[in-house]
C-alpha positions as CSV (number, residue, x, y, z in Angstrom):
1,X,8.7,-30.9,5.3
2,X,10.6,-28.9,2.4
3,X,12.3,-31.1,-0.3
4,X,15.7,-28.3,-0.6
5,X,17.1,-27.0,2.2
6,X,17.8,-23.3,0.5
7,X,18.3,-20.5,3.5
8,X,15.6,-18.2,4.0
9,X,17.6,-15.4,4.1
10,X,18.4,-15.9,0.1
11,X,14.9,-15.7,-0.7
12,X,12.8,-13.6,1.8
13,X,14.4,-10.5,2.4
14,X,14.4,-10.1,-2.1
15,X,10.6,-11.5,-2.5
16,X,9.2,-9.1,0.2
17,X,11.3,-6.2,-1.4
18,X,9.8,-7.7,-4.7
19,X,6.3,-7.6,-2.9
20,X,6.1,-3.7,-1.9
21,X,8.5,-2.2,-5.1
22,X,5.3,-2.6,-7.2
23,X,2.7,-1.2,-4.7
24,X,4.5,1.7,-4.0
25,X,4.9,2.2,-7.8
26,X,0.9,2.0,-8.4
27,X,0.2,3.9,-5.0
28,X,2.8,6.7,-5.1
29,X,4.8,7.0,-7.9
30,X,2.2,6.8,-10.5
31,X,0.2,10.2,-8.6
32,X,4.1,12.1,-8.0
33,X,4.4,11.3,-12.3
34,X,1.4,12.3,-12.8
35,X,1.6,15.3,-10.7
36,X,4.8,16.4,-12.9
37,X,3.4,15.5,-16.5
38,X,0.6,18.6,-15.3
39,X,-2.1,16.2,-15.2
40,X,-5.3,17.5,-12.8
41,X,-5.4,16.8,-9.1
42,X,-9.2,15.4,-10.2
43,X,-7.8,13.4,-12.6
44,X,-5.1,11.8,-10.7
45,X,-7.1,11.1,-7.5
46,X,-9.9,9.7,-9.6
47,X,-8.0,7.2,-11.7
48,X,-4.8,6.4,-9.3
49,X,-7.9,5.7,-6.5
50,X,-9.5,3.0,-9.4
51,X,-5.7,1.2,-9.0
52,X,-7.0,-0.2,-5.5
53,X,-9.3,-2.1,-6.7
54,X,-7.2,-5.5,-6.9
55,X,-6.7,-5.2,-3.3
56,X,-10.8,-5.0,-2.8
57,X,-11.8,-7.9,-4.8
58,X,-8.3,-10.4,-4.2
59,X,-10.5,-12.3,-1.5
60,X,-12.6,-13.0,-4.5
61,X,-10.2,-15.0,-6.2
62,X,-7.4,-15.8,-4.0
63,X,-9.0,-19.3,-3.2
64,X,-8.0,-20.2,-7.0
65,X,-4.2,-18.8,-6.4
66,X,-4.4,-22.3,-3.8
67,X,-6.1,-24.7,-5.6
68,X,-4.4,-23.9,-9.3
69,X,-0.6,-24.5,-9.8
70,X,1.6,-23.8,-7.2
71,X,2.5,-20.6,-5.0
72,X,5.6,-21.2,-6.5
73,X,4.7,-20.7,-10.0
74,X,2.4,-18.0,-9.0
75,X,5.7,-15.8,-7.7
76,X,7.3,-16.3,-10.7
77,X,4.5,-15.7,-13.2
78,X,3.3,-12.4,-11.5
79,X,7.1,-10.7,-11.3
80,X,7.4,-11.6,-14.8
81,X,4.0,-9.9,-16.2
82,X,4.7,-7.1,-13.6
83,X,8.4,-6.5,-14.7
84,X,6.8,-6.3,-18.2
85,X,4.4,-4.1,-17.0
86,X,7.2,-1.4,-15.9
87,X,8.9,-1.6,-19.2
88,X,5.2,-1.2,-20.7
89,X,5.5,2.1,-19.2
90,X,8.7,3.1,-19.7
91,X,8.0,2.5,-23.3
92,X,4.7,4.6,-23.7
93,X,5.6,7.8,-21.6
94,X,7.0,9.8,-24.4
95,X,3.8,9.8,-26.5
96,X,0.8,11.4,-26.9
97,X,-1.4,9.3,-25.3
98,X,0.8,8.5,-22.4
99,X,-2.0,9.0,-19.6
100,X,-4.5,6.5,-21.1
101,X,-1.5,4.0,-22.0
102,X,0.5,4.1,-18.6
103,X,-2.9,3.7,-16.7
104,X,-3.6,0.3,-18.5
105,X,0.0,-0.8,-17.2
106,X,-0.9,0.4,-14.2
107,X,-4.3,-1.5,-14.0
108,X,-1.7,-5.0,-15.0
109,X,0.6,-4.0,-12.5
110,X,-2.3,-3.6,-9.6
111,X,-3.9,-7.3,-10.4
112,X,-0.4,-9.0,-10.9
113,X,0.8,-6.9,-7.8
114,X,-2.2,-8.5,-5.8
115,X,-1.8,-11.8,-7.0
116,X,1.7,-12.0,-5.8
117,X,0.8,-11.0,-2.3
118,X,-1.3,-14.1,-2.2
119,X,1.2,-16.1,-3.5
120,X,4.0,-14.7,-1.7
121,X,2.6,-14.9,1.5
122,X,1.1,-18.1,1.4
123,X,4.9,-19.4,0.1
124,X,5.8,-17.7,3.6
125,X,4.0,-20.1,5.5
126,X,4.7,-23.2,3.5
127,X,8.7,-22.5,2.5
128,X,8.9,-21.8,6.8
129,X,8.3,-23.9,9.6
130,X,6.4,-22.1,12.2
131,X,9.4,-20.9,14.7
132,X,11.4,-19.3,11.1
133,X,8.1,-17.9,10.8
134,X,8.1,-16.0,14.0
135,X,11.9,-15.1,13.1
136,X,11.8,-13.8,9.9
137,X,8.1,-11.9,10.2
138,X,10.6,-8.5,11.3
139,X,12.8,-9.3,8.4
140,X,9.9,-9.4,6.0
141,X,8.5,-6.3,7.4
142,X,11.9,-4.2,7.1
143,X,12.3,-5.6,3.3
144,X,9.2,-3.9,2.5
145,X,9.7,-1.1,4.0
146,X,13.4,-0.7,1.7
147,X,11.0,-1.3,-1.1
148,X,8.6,1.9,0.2
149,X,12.3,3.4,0.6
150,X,13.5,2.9,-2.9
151,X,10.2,3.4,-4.4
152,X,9.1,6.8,-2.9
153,X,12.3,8.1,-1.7
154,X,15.4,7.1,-4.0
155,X,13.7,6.4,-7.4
156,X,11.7,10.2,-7.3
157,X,15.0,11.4,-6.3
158,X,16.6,10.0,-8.9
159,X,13.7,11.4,-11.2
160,X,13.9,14.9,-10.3
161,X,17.6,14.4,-11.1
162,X,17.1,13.2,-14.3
163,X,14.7,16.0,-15.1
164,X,17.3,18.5,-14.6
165,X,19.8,16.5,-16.4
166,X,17.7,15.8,-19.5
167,X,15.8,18.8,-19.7
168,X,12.6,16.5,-20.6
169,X,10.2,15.0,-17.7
170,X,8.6,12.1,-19.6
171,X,12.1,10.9,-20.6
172,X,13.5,11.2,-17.3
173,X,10.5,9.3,-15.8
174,X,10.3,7.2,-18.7
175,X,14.1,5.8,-17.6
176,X,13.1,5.7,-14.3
177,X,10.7,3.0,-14.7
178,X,13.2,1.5,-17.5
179,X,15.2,1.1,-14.3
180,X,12.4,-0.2,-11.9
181,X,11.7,-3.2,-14.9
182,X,15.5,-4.5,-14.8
183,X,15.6,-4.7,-11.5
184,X,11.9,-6.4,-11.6
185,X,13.0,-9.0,-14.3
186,X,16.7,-9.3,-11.8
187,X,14.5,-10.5,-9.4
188,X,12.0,-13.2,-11.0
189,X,15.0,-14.6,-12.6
190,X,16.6,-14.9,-9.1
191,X,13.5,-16.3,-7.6
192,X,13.1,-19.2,-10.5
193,X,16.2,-20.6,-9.2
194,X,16.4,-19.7,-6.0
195,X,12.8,-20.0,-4.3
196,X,12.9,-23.5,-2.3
197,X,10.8,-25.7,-3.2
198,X,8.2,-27.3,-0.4
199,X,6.8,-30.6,-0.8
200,X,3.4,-28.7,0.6
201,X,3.2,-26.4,-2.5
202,X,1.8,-28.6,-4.6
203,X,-1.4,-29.5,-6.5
204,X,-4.4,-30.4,-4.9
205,X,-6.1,-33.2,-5.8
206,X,-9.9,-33.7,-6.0
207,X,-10.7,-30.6,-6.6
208,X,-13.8,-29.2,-8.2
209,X,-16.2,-26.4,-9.0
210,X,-18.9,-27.4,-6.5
211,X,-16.3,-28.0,-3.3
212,X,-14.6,-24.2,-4.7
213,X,-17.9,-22.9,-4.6
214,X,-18.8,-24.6,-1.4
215,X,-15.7,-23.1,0.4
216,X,-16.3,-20.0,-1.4
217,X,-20.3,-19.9,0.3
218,X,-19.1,-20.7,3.8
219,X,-16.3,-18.9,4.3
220,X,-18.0,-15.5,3.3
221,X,-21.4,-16.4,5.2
222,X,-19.3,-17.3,8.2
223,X,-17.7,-13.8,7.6
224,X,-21.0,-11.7,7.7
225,X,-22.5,-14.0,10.4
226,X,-19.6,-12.7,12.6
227,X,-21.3,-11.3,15.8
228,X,-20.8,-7.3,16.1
229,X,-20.6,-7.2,11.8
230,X,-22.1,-4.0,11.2
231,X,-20.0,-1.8,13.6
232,X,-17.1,-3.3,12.7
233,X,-17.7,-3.3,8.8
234,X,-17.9,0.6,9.6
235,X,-15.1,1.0,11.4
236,X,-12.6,-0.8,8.7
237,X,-14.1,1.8,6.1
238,X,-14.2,4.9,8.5
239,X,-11.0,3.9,10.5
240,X,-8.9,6.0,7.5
241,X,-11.6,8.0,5.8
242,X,-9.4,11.2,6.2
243,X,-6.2,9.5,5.3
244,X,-7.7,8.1,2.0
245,X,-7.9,11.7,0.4
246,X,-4.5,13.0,2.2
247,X,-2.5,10.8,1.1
248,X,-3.9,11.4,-2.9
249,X,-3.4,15.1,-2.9
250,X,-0.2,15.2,-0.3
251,X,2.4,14.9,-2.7
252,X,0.5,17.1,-5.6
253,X,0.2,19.7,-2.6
254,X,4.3,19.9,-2.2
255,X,5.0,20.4,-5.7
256,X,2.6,22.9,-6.8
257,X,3.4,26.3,-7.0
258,X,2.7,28.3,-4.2
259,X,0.2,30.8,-6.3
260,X,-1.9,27.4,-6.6
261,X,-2.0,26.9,-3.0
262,X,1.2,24.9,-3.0
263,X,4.8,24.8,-1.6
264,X,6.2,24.7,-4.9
265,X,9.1,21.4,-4.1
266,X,10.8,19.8,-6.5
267,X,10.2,16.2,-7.4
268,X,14.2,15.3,-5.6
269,X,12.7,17.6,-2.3
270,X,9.2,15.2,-2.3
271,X,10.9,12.2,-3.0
272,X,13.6,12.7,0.3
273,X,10.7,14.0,2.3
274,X,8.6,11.0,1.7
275,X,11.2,8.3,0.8
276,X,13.7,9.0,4.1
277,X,12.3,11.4,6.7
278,X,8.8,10.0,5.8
279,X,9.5,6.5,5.6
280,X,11.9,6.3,9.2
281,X,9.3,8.3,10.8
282,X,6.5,5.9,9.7
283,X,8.8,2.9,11.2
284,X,9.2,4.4,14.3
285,X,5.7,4.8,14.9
286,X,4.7,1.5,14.0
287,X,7.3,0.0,16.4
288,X,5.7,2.3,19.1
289,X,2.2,1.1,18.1
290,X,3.2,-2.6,18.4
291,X,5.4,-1.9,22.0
292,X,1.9,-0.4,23.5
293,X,-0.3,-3.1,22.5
294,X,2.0,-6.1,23.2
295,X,2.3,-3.9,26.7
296,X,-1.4,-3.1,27.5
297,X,-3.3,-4.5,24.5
298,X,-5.3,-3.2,21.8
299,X,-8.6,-2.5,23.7
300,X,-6.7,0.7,26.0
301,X,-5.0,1.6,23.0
302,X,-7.5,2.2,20.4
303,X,-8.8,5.4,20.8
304,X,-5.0,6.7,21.4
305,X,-4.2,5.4,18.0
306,X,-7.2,6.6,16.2
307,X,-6.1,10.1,17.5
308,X,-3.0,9.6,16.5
309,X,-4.0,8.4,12.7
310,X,-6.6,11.8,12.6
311,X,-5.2,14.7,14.9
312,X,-1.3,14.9,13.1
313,X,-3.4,15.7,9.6
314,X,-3.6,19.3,11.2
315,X,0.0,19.9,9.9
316,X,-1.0,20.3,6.8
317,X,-3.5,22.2,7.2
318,X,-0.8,24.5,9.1
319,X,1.6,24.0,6.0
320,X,-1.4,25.1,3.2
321,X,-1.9,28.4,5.5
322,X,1.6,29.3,6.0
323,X,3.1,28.2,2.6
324,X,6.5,27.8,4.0
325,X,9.8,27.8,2.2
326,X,11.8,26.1,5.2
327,X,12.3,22.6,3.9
328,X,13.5,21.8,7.9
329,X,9.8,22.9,8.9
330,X,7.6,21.2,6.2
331,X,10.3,18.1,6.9
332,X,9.0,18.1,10.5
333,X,5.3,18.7,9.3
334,X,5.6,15.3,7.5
335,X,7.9,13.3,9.7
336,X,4.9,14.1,13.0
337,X,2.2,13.0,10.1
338,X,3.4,9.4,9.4
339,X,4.2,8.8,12.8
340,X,1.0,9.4,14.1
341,X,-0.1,7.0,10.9
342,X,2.2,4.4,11.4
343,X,1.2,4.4,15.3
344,X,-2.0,4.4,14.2
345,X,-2.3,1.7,11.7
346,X,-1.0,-0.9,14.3
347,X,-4.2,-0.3,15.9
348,X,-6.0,-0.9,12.3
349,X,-3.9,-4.0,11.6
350,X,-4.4,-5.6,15.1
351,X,-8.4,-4.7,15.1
352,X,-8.2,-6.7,11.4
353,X,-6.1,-10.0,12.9
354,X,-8.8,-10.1,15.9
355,X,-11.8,-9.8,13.9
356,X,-10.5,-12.5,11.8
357,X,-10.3,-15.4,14.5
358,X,-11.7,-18.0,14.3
359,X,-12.1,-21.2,11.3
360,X,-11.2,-18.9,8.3
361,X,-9.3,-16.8,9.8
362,X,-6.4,-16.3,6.9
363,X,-9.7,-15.7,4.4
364,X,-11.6,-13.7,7.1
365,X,-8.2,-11.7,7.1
366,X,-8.4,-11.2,3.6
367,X,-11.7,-10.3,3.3
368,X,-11.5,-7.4,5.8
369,X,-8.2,-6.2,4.0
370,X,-10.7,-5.9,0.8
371,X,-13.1,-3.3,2.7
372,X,-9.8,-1.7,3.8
373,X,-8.8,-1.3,0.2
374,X,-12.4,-0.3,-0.2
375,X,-12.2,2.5,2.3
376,X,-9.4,3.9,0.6
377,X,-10.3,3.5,-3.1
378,X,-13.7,5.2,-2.8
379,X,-13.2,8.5,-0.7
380,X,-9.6,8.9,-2.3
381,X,-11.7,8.9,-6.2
382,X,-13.5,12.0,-5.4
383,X,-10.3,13.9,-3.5
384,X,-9.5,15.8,-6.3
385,X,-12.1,17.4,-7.4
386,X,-13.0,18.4,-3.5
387,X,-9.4,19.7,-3.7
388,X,-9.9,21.7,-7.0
389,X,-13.2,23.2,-5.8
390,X,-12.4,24.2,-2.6
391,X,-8.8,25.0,-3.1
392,X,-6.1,23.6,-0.3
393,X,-6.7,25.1,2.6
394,X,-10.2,24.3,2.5
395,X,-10.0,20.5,1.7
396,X,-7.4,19.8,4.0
397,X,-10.1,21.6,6.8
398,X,-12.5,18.7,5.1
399,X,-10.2,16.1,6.1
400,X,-10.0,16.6,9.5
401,X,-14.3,17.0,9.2
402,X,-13.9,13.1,7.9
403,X,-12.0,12.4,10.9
404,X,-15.3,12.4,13.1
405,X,-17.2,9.4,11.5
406,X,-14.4,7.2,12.8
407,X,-15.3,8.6,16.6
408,X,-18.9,7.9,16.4
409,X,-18.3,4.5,15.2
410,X,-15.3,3.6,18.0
411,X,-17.8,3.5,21.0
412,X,-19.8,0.5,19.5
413,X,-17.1,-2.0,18.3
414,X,-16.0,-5.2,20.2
415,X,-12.6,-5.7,21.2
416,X,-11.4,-8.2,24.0
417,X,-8.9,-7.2,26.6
């Protein structure tokens, strides 16, 4: 029972938008900046890979998120340190060492960033009874996905403007983020006052080090008791082995010339293809993933949607060969790409919610979101220097080669009709 009686819709639509701003800032815009301050494809793959680490190892502490404080508290706290984190940023990107400074921002933004999605979405279930919980789970969704919007699609637009304008890339990206931390610190000074406050999200009581450490033991030996383990441990870190390195070299790909191998974009042309076409095409899929497996279920869809998360790669394999100039064509190259991802990913995200049934499930959830992470982090480190080696064409043929893991694996994992 929730002690204010605050509407939903004046808190979830800005704390899910405030959820996936500062992933998309540590995933994507950190690699586009990067790209246009002339760092190396090696070096950018290698350390903007590092950045997922948060997302492997929050299982490992999310149990203390519960038991210290409230999720409350935690909200707040987080979009505070990651606000500062932004402006930490903005701040060092005209010096020298701007590389080594704006990565330890980074690193703050990726632990607070994970932090805050165990805070946020355990809020979700305690600041919502369970039919608002069914209602707003599409709202949520679509407020992240504005937040991918903004991040990758209007704030690189408005960077390449401001490179033009000023005549000076790490001032114009240096404002950019100067922008990204006002709007950061609007919204934890909206949440303080406006985030309900439920009579659940409280202190526990009683709590200790052994009956932490207890939990801790059983729910991550109940996890890797879990009949079927090894196959499907294998298929959460093959399922988007290929992906991992595309999506680290994509956007570098765009805006290099073409006498490197690239299409030679500018940073507004990458952030429309990726922040609108990109972003609508990725929604459209994932709506088509979730219509076929609430229609037939996961088990007749799966090996549909790991084609469709592997085979659409070939585009830019097409685009590195043909180097086109026609913005429509390499629009349409992209737009196919993330909607065979976001069809595909349903699959990924359904597999993960089954797997996890059971007594732990939200932990079990957790847990296999942190081999996820895993699966990206790893493969995506060493994409660079594969791509600098072997030159474009070339790596993005070795993309499609790390397709094939995923379809030896898919014959041995369980899934119930």
């Amino acid at each position: 029972m929730m002690t204010t009686k605050k509407s939903p819709w004046n808190w979830i639509p800005s704390l899910y938008f405030a959820e996936g701003l500062p992933y998309v800032a540590v995933m994507t815009l950190s690699v586009i900046m990067y790209k246009r301050l002339d760092v190396s494809n090696t070096d950018i793959a290698l350390y903007t890979s590092w950045l997922y680490f948060p997302w492997v190892i929050k299982p490992l502490w999310s149990p203390f998120v519960d038991l210290i404080k409230t999720k409350r508290w935690w909200i707040w706290i987080m979009q505070v340190l990651i606000g500062g984190g932004m402006a930490g940023i903005a701040f060092v990107l005209p010096g020298d060492f701007f590389f080594q400074a704006t990565l330890a921002f980074f690193w703050v933004m990726a632990f607070c960033s994970a932090t805050h999605d165990i805070a946020a979405d355990g809020f979700y279930m305690l600041g919502l009874n369970e039919e608002q919980q069914a209602f707003f789970i599409g709202i949520r969704n679509t407020c992240y996905r504005i937040a991918m919007i903004t991040g990758q699609g209007l704030l690189v637009m408005l960077a390449g403007w401001l490179e033009k304008t000023t005549g000076h890339i790490p001032m114009a990206w240096s404002l950019v983020f100067f922008v990204m931390a006002g709007i950061f610190i609007a919204l934890a000074l909206w949440h303080k006052f406006i985030l309900p406050k439920p009579s659940s999200d409280k202190l526990r009581s009683g709590v200790t080090i052994h009956s932490i450490w207890k939990e801790f033991v059983q729910t991550f030996s109940s996890f890797f008791s879990k009949k079927g383990i090894i196959p499907a441990l294998l298929f959460m870190l093959t399922y988007r082995l290929g992906e991992s390195q595309l999506v680290k070299l994509a956007s570098p790909f765009l805006l290099d010339q073409p006498e490197k191998g690239g299409l030679g974009l500018s940073t507004g042309q990458v952030g429309f293809v990726y922040g609108t076409i990109g972003v609508i095409a990725l929604l459209l899929g994932g709506i088509a993933g979730g219509i076929a497996i609430s229609k037939h279920g996961l088990k007749r869809w799966i090996w549909p949607m790991a084609l469709a998360i592997s085979l659409p790669n070939l585009v830019y394999l097409y685009l590195a060969y043909v180097q086109t100039d026609n913005f429509a064509i390499i629009n349409t190259c992209v737009a196919i790409e993330q909607f065979g991802y976001g069809f595909g990913f349903t699959g990924y995200t359904m597999y993960l919610m089954l797997f996890a049934e059971g007594e732990y499930k939200t932990s079990h959830y957790a847990i296999s979101t942190g081999f996820m992470a895993l699966g990206m982090m790893v493969p995506g480190m060493i994409s660079g220097w594969i791509q600098e080696c072997i030159g474009y064409q070339h790596f993005f043929i070795w993309v499609m080669l790390c397709c094939i893991p995923l379809f030896l694996v898919l014959p041995f994992i369980r899934i119930n009709k």
